[in-house]
Steps between C-alpha positions, in 0.01 A plus 500: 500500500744725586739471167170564315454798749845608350433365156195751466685815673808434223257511208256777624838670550577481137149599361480814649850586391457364206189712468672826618714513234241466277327784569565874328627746726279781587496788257585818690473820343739699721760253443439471097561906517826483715629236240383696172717806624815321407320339162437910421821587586691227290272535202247788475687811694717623204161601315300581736732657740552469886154654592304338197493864328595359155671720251324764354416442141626131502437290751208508690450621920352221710451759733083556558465336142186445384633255299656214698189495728238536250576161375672198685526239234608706236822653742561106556558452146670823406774351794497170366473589123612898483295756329502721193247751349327779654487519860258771671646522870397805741369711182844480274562267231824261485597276222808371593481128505577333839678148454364203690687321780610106565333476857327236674103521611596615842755778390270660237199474817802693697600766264127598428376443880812765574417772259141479521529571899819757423529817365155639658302141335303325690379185379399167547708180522626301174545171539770291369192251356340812333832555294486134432192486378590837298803264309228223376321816324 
């Protein structure tokens, strides 16, 4: 009785760790903003500038820009795929083109969850599923 007593503990041991692993860890948007600082840094801050002010006449402010937060998916794929064409941001137009970037789900969710709650933005969270799902389209 008692090696089965043992037996049991062992195994149920294993299943829940077993299990833990399994499962995703939380999303936390704080945490997905502190990351995509670096990510803007590294890839987005020589256009856009230290404060997200953009160049005038060629590349666009992320500053207050009606833009970025008028339209989630379409900023995912501008990150993921780049841009080119007229853009309409805070009442100018730019048409330089913006070039995509090589970055996993969770960095492109990073980079956009850190300028759309910088620069005077506030928004809500992007996922790294949304820009997932974004990829398939």
């Amino acid at each position: 009785m008692r090696k089965k007593t043992v037996f049991l503990l062992i195994v149920s041991c294993i299943a829940i760790s077993f299990i833990s692993f399994q499962q995703k860890p939380k999303f936390v948007l704080k945490e997905s903003i502190e990351r995509g600082k670096d990510i803007y840094i590294a890839n987005c801050l020589t256009c856009h500038m230290d404060q997200g002010e953009g160049t005038d006449g060629f590349y666009p402010p992320l500053t207050k820009s009606d833009y970025l937060m008028a339209d989630t998916p379409r900023s995912i794929r501008q990150v993921l795929y780049g841009a080119t064409g007229e853009m309409k941001v805070n009442g100018y137009v730019y048409t330089e083109p913006m070039a995509g970037f090589d970055l996993t789900d969770e960095q492109v969710s990073d980079v956009l969850n850190y300028v759309r709650n910088s620069f005077g933005n506030k928004g809500s969270a992007v996922t790294p599923e949304e820009v997932k799902e974004s990829r398939k389209k």
